[in-house]
Biopython code that builds the backbone (N, CA, C, O; Angstrom):
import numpy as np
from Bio.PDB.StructureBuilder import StructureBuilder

atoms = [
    (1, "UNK", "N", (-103.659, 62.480, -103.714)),
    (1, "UNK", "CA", (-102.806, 63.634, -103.629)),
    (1, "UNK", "C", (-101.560, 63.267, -102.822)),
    (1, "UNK", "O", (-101.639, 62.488, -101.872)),
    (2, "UNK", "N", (-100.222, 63.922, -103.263)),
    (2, "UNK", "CA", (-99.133, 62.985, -102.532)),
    (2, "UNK", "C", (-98.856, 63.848, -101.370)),
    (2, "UNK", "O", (-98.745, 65.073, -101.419)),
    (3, "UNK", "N", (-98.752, 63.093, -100.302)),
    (3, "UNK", "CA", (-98.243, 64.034, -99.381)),
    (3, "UNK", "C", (-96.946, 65.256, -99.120)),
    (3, "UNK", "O", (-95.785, 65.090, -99.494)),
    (4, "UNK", "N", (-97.231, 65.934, -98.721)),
    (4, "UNK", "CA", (-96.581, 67.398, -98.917)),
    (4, "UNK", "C", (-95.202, 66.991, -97.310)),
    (4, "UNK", "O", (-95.405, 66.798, -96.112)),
    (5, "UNK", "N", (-94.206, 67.016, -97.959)),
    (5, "UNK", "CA", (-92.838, 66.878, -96.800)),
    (5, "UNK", "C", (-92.609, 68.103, -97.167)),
    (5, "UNK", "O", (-92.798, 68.638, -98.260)),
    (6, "UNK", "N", (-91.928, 68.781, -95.584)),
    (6, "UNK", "CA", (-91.252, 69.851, -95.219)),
    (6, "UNK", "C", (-89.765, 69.533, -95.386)),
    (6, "UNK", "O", (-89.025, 68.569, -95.190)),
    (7, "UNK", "N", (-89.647, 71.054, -95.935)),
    (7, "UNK", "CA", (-87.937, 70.460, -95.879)),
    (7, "UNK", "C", (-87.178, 71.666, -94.508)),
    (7, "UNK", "O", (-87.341, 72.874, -94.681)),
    (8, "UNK", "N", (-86.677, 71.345, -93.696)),
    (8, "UNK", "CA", (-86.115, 71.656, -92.776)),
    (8, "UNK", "C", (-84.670, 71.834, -92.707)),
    (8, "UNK", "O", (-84.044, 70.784, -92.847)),
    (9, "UNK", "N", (-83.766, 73.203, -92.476)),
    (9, "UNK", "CA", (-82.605, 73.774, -92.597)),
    (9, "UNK", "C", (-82.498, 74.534, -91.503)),
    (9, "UNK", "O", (-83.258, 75.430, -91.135)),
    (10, "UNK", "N", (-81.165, 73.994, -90.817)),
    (10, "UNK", "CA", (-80.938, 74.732, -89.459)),
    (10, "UNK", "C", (-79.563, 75.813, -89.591)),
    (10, "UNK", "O", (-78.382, 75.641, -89.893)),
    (11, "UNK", "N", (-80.112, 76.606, -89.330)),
    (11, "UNK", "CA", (-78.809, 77.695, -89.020)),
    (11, "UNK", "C", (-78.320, 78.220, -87.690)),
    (11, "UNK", "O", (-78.975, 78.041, -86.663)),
    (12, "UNK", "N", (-77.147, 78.881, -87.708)),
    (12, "UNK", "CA", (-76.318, 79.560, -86.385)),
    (12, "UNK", "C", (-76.076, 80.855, -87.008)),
    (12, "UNK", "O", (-75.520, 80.928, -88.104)),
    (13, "UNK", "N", (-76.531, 82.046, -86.256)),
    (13, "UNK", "CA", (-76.522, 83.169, -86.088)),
    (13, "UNK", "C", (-75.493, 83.414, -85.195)),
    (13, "UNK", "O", (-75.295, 82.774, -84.162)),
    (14, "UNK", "N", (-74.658, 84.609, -85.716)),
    (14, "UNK", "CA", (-73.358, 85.212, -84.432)),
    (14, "UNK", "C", (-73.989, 87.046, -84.992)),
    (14, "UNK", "O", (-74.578, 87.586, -85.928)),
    (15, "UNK", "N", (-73.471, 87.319, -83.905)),
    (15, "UNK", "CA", (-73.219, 88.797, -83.720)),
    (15, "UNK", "C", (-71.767, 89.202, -84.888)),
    (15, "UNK", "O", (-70.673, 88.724, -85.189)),
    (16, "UNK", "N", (-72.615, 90.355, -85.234)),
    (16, "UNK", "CA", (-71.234, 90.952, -86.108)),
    (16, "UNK", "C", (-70.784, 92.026, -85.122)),
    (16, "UNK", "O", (-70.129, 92.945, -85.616)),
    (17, "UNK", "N", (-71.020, 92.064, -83.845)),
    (17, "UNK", "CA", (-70.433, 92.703, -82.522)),
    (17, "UNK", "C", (-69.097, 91.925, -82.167)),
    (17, "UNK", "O", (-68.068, 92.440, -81.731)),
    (18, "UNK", "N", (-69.357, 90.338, -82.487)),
    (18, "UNK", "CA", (-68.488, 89.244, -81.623)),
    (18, "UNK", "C", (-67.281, 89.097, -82.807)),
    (18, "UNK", "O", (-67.611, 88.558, -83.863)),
    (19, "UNK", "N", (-66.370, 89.405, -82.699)),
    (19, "UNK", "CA", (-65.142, 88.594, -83.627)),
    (19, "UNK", "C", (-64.679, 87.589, -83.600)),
    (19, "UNK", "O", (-63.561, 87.252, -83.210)),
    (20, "UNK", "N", (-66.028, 86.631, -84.281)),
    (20, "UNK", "CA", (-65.706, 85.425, -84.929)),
    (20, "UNK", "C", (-64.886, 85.645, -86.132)),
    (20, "UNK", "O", (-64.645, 86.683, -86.748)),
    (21, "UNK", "N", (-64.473, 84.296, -86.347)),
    (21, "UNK", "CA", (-63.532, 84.111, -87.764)),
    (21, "UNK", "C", (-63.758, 82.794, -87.731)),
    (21, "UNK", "O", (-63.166, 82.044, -86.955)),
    (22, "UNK", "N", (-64.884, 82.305, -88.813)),
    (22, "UNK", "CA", (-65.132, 81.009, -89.049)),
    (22, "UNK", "C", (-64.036, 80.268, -89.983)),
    (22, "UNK", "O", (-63.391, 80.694, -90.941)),
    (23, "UNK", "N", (-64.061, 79.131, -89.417)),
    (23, "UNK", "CA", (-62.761, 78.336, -90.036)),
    (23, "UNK", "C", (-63.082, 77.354, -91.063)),
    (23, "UNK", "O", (-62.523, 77.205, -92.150)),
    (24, "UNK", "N", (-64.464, 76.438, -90.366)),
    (24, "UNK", "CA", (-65.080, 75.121, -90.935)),
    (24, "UNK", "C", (-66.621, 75.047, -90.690)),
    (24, "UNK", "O", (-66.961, 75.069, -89.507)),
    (25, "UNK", "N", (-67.677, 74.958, -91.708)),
    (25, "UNK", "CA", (-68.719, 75.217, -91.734)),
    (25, "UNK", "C", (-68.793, 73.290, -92.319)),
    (25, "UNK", "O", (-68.064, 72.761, -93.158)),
    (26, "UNK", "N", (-70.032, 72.583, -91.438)),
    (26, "UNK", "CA", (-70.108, 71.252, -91.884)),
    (26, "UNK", "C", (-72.158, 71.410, -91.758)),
    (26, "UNK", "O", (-72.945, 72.048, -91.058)),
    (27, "UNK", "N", (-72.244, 70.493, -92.794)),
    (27, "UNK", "CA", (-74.133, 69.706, -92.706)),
    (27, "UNK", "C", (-73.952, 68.581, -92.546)),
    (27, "UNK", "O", (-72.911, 68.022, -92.891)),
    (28, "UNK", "N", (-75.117, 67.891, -91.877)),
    (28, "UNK", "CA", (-75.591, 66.828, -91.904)),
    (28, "UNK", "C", (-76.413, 66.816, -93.314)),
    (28, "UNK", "O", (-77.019, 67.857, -93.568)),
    (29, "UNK", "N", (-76.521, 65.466, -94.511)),
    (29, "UNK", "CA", (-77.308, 65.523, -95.944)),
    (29, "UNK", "C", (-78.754, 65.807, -95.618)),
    (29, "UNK", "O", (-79.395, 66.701, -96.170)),
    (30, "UNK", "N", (-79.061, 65.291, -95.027)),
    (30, "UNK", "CA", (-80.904, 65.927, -94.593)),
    (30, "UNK", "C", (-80.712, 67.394, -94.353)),
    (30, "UNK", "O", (-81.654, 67.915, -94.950)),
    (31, "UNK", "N", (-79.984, 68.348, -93.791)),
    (31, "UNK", "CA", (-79.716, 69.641, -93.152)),
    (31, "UNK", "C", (-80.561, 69.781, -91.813)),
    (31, "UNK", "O", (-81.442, 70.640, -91.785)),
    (32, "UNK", "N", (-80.389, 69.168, -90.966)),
    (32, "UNK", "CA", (-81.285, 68.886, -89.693)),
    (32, "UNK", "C", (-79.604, 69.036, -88.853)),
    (32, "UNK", "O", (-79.792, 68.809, -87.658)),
    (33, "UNK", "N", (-78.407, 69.274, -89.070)),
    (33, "UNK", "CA", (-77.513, 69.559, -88.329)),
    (33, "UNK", "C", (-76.690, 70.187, -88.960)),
    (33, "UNK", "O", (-76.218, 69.917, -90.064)),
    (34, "UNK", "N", (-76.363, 71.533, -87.919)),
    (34, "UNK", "CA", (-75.205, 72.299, -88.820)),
    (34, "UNK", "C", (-73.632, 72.475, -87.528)),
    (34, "UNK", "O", (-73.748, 73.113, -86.482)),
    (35, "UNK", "N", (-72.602, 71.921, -87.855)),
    (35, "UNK", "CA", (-71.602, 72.368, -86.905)),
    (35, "UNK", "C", (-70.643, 73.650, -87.632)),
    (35, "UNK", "O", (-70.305, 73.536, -88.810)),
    (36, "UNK", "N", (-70.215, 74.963, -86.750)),
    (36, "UNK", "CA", (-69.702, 75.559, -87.749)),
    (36, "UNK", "C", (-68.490, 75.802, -86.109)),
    (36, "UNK", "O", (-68.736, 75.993, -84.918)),
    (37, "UNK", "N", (-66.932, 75.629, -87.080)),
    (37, "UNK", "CA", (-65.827, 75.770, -86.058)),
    (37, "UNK", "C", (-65.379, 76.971, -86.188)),
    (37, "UNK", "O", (-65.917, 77.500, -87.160)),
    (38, "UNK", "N", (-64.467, 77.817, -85.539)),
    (38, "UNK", "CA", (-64.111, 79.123, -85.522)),
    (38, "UNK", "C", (-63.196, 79.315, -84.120)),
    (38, "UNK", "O", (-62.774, 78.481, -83.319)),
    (39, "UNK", "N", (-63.117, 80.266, -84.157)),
    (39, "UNK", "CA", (-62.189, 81.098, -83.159)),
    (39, "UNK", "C", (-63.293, 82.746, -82.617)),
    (39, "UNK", "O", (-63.985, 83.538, -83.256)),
    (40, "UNK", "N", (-62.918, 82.596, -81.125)),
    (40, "UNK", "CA", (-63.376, 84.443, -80.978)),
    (40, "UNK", "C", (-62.216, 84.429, -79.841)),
    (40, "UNK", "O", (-62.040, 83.594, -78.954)),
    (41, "UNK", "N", (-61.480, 85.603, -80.135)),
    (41, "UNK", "CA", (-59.962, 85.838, -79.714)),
    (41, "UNK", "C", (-59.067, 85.375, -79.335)),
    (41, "UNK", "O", (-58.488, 85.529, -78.259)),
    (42, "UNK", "N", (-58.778, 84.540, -80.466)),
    (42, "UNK", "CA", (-57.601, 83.064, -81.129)),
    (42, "UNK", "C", (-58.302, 82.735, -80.203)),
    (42, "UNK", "O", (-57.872, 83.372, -79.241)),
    (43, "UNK", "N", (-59.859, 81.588, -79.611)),
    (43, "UNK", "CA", (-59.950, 80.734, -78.527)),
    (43, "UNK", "C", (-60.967, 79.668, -79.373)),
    (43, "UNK", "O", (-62.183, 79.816, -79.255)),
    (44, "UNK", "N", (-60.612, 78.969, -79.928)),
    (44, "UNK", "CA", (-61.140, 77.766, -80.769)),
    (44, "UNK", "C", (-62.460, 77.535, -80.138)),
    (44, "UNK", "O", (-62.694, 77.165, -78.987)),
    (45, "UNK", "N", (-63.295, 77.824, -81.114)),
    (45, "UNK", "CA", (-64.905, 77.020, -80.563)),
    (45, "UNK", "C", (-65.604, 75.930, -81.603)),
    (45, "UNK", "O", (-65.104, 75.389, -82.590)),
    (46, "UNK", "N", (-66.543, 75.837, -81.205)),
    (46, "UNK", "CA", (-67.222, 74.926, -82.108)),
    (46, "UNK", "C", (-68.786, 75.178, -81.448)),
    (46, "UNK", "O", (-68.891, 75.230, -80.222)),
    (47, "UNK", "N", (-69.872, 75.316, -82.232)),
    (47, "UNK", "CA", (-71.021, 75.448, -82.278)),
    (47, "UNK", "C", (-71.864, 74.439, -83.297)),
    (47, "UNK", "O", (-71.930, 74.425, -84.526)),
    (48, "UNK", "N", (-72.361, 73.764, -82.480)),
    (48, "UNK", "CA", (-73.309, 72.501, -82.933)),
    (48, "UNK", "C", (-74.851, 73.407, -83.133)),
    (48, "UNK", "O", (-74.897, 74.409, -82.419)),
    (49, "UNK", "N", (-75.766, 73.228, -83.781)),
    (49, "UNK", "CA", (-77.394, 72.992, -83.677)),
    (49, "UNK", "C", (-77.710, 72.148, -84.355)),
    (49, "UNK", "O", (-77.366, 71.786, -85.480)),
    (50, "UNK", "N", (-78.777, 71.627, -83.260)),
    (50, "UNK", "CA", (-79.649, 70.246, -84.404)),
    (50, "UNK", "C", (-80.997, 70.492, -84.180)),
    (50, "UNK", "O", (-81.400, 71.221, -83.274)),
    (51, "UNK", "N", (-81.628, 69.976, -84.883)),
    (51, "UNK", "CA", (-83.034, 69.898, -84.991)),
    (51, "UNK", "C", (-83.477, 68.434, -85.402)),
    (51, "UNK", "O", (-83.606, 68.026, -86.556)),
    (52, "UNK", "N", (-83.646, 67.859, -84.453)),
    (52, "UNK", "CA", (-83.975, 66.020, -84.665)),
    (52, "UNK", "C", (-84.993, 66.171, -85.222)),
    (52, "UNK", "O", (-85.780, 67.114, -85.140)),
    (53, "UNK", "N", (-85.072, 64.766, -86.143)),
    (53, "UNK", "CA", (-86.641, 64.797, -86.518)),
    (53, "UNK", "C", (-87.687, 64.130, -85.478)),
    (53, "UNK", "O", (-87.368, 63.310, -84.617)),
    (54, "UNK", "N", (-89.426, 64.791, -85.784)),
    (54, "UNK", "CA", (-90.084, 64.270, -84.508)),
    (54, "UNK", "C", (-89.595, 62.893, -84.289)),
    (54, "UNK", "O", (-89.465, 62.618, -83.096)),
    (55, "UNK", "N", (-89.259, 61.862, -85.206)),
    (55, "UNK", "CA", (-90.072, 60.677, -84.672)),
    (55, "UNK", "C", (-88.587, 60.053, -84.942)),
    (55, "UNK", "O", (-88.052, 60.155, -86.047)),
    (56, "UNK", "N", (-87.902, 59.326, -83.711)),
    (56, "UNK", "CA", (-86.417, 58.711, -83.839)),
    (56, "UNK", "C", (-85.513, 58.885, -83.480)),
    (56, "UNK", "O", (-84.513, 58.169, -83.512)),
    (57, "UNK", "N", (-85.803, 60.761, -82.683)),
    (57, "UNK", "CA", (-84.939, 61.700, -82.044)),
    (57, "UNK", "C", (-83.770, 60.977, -81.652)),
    (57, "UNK", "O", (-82.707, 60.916, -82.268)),
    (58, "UNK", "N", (-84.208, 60.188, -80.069)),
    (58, "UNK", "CA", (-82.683, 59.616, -79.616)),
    (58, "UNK", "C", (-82.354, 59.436, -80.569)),
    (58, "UNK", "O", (-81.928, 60.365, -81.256)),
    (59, "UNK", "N", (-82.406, 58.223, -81.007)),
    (59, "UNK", "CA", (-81.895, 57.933, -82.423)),
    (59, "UNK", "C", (-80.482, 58.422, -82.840)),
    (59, "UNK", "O", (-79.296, 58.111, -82.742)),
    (60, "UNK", "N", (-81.426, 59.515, -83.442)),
    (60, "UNK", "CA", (-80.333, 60.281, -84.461)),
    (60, "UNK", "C", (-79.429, 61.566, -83.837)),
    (60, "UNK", "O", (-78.576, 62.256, -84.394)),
    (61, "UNK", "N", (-79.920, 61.608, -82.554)),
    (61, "UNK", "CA", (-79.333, 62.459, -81.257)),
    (61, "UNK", "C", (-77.923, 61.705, -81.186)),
    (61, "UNK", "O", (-76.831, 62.202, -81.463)),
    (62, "UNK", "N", (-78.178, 60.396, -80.753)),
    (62, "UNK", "CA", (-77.310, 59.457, -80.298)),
    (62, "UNK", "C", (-76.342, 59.902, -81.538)),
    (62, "UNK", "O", (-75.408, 60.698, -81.439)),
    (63, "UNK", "N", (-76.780, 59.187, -82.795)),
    (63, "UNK", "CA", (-76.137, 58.513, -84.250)),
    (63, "UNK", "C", (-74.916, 60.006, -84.372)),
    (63, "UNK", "O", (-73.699, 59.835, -84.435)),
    (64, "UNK", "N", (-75.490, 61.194, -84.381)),
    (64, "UNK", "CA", (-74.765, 62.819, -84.342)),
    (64, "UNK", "C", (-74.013, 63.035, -83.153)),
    (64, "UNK", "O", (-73.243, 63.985, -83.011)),
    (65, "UNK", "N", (-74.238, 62.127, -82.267)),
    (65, "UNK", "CA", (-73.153, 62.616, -81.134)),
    (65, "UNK", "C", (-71.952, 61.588, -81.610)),
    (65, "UNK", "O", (-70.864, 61.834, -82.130)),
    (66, "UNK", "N", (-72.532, 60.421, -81.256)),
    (66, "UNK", "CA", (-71.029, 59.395, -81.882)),
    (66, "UNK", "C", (-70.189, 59.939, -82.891)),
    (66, "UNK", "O", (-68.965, 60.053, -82.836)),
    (67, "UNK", "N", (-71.041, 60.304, -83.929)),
    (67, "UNK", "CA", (-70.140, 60.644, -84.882)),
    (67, "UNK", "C", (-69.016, 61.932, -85.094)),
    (67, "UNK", "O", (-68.123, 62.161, -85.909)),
    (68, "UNK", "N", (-69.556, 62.615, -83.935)),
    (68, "UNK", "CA", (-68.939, 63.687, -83.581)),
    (68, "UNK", "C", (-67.880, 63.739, -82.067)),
    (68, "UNK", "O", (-67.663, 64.718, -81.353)),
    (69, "UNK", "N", (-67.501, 62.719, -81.961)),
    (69, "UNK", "CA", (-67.424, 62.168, -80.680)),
    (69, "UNK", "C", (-65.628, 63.397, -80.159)),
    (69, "UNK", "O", (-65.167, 64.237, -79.387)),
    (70, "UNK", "N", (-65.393, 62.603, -81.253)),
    (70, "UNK", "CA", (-63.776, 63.413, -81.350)),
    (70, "UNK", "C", (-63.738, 64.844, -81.369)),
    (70, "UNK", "O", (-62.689, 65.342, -80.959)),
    (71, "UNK", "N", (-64.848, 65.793, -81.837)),
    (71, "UNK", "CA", (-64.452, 67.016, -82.042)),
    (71, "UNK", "C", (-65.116, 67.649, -80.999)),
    (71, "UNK", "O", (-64.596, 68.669, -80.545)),
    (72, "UNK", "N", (-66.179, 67.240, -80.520)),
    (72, "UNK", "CA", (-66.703, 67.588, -78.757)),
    (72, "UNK", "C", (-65.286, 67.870, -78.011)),
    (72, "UNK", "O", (-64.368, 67.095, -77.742)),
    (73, "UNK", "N", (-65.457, 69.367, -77.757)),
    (73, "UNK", "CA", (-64.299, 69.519, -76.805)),
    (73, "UNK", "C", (-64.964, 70.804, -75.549)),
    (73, "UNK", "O", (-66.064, 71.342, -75.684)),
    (74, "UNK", "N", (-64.127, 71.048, -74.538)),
    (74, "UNK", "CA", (-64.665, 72.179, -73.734)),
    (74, "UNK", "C", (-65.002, 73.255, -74.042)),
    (74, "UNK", "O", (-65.707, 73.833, -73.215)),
    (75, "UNK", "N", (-64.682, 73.953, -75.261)),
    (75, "UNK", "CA", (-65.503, 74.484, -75.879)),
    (75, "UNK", "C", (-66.525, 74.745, -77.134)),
    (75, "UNK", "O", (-66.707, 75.608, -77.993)),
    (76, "UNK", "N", (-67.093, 73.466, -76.724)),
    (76, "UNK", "CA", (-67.980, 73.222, -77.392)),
    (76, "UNK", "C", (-69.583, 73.624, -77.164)),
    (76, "UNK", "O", (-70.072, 73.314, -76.078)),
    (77, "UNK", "N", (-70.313, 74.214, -78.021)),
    (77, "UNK", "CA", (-71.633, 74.420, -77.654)),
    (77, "UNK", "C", (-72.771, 73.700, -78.708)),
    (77, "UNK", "O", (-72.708, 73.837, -79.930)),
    (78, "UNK", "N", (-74.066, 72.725, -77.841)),
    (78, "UNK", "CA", (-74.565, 72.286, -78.599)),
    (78, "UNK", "C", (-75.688, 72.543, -78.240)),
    (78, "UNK", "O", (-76.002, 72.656, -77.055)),
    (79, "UNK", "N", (-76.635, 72.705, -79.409)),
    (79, "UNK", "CA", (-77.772, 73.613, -79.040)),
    (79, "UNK", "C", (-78.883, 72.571, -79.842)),
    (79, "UNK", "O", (-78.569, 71.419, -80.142)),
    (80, "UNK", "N", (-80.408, 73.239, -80.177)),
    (80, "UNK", "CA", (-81.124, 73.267, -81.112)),
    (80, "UNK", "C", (-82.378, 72.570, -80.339)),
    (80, "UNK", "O", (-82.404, 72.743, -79.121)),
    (81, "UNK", "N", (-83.331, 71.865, -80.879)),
    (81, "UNK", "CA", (-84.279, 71.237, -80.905)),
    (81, "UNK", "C", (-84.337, 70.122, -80.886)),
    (81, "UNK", "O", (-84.466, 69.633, -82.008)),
    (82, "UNK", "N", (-84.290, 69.247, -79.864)),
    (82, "UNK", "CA", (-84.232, 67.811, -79.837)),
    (82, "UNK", "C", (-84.974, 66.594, -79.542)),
    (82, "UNK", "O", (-84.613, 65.431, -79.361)),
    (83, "UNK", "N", (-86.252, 67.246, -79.540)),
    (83, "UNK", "CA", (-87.523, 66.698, -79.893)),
    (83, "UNK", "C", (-87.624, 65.328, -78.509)),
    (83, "UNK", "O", (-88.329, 64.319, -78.480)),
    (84, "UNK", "N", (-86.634, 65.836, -77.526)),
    (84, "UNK", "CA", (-86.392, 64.434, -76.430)),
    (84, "UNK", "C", (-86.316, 64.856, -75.221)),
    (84, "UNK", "O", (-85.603, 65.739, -74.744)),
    (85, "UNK", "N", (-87.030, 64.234, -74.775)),
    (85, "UNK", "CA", (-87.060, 65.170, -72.932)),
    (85, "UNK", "C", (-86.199, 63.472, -71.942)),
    (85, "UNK", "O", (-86.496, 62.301, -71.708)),
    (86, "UNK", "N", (-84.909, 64.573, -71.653)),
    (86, "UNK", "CA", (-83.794, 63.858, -71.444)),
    (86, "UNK", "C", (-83.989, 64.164, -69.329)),
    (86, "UNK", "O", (-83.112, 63.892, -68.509)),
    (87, "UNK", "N", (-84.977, 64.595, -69.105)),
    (87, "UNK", "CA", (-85.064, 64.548, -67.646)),
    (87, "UNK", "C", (-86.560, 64.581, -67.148)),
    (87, "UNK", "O", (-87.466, 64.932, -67.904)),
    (88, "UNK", "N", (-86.762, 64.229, -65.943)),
    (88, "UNK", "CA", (-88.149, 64.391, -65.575)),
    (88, "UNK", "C", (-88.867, 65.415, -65.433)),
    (88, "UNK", "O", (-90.093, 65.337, -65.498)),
    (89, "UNK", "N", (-87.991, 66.971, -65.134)),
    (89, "UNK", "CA", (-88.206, 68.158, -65.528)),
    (89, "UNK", "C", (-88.743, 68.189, -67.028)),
    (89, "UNK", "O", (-89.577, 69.052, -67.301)),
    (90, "UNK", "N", (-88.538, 67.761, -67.509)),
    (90, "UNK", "CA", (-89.059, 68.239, -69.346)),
    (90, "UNK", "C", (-90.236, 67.431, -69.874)),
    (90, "UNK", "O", (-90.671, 67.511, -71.023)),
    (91, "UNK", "N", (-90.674, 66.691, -68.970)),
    (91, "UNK", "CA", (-92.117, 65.804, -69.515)),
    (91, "UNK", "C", (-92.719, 66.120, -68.376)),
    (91, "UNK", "O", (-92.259, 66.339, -67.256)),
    (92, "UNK", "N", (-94.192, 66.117, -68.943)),
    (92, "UNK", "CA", (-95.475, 66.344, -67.949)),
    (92, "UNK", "C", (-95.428, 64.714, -67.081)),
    (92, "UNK", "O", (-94.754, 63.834, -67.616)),
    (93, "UNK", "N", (-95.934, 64.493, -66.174)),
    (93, "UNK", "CA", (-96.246, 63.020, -65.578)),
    (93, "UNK", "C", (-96.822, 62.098, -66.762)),
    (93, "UNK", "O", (-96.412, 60.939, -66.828)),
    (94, "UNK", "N", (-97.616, 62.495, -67.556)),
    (94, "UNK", "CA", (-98.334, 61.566, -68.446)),
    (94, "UNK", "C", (-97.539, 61.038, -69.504)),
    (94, "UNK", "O", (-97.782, 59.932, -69.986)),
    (95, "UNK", "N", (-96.586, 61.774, -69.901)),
    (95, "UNK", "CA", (-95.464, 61.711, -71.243)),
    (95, "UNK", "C", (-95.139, 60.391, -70.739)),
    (95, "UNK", "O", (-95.148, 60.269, -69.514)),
    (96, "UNK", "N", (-94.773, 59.101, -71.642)),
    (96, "UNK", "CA", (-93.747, 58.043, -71.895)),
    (96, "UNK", "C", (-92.338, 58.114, -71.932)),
    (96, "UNK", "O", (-91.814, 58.500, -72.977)),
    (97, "UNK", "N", (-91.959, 57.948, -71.409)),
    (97, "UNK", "CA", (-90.644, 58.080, -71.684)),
    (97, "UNK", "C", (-90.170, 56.939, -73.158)),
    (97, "UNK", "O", (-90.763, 55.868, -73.292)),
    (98, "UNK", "N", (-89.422, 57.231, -73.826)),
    (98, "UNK", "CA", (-89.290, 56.633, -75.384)),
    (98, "UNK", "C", (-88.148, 55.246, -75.048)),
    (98, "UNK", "O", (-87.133, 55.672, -74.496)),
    (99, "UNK", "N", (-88.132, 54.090, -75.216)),
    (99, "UNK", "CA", (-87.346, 53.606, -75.060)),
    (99, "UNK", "C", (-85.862, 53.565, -75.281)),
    (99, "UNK", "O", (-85.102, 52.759, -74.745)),
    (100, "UNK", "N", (-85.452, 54.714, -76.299)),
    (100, "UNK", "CA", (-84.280, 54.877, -76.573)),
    (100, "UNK", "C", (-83.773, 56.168, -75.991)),
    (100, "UNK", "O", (-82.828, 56.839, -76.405)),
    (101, "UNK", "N", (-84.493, 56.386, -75.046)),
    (101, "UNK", "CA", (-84.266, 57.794, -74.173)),
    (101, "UNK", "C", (-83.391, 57.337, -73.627)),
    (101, "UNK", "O", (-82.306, 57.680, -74.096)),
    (102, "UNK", "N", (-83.330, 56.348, -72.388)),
    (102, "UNK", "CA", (-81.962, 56.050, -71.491)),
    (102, "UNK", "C", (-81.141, 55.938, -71.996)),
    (102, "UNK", "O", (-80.255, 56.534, -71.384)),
    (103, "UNK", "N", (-80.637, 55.336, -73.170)),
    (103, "UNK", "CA", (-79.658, 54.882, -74.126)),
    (103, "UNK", "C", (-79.011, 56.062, -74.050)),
    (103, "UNK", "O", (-77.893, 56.190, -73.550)),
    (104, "UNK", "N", (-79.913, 57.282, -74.707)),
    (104, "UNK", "CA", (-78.860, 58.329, -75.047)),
    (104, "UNK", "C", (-79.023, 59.061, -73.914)),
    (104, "UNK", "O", (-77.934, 59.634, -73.900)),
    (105, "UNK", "N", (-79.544, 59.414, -73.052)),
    (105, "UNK", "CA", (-79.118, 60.010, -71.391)),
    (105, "UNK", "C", (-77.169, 59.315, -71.380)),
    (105, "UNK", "O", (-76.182, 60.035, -71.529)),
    (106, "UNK", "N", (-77.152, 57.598, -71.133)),
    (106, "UNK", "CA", (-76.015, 57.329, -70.968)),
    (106, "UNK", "C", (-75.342, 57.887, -72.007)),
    (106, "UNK", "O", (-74.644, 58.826, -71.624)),
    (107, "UNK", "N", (-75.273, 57.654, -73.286)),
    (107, "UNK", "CA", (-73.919, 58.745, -74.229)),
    (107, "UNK", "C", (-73.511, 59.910, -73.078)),
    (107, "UNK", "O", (-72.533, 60.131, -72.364)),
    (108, "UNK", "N", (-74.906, 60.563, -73.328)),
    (108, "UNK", "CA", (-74.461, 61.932, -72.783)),
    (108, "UNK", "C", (-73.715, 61.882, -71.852)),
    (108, "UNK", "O", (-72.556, 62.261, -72.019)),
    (109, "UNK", "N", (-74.299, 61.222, -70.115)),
    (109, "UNK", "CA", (-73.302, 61.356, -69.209)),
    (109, "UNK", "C", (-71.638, 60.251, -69.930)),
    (109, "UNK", "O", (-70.568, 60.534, -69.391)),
    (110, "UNK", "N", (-71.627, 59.683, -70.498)),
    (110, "UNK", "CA", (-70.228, 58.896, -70.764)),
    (110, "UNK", "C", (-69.057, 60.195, -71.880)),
    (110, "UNK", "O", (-67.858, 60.139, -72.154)),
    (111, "UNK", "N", (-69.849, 60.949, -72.148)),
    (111, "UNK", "CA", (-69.490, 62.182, -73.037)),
    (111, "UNK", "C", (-69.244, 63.389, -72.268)),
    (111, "UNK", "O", (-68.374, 64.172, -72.650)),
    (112, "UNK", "N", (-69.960, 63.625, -71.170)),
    (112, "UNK", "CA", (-69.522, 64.623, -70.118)),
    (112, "UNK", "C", (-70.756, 65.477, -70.607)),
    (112, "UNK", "O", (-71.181, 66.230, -69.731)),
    (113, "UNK", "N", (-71.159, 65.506, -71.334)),
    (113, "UNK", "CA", (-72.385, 66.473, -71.957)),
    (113, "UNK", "C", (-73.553, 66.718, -70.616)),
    (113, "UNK", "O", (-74.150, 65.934, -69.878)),
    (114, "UNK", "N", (-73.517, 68.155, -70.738)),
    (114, "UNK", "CA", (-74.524, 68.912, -69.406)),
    (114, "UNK", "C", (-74.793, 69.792, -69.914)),
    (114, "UNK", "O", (-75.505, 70.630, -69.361)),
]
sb = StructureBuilder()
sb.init_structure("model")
sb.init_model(0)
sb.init_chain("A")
sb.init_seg("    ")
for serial, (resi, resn, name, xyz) in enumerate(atoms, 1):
    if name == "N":
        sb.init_residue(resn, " ", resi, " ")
    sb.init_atom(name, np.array(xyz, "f"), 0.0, 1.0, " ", f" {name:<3s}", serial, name[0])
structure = sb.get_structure()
């Protein structure tokens, strides 16, 4: 019997309270990342979510930040599920830390990302 894959699609929800005016709606081809750009009172934003897959996270954490390197700006928000515990707060004592965890800790701090 062949094994059964999930297919996984991430979305961003806004308030129809908030006056957005979306400008640029982008996917990643898997749909595991959605960036959508806009404005709320003429003030340019950008809203990232991702949802890494379990197994490669940094990885492809890393691979989606680089590639997005240029459009990361101060108002930028990046959200979602990232399947990576990027501090000692977020793993129990027993958890491993993944070898490609530090890797992308450094992006982040070289990116300003907090």
């Amino acid at each position: 019997m062949p094994k059964e894959t999930k297919r996984v699609e991430v979305a961003i929800l806004t308030s129809d309270k908030i006056d957005f005016k979306r400008k640029t709606i982008r996917k990643d081809k898997e749909d595991h990342c959605i960036m959508i750009m806009g404005s709320i009172q003429q003030e340019d934003i950008t809203i990232e979510n991702i949802y890494a897959p379990n197994t490669g996270a940094s990885r492809y954490i890393k691979q989606i930040l680089l590639e997005l390197k240029r459009e990361i700006g101060p108002n930028t928000i990046i959200a979602g599920d990232i399947n990576t515990q990027l501090s000692a707060l977020d793993r129990c004592s027993r958890q491993i830390i993944n070898k490609e965890t530090p890797d992308l800790i450094c992006i982040t701090d070289q990116m300003d990302l907090k």
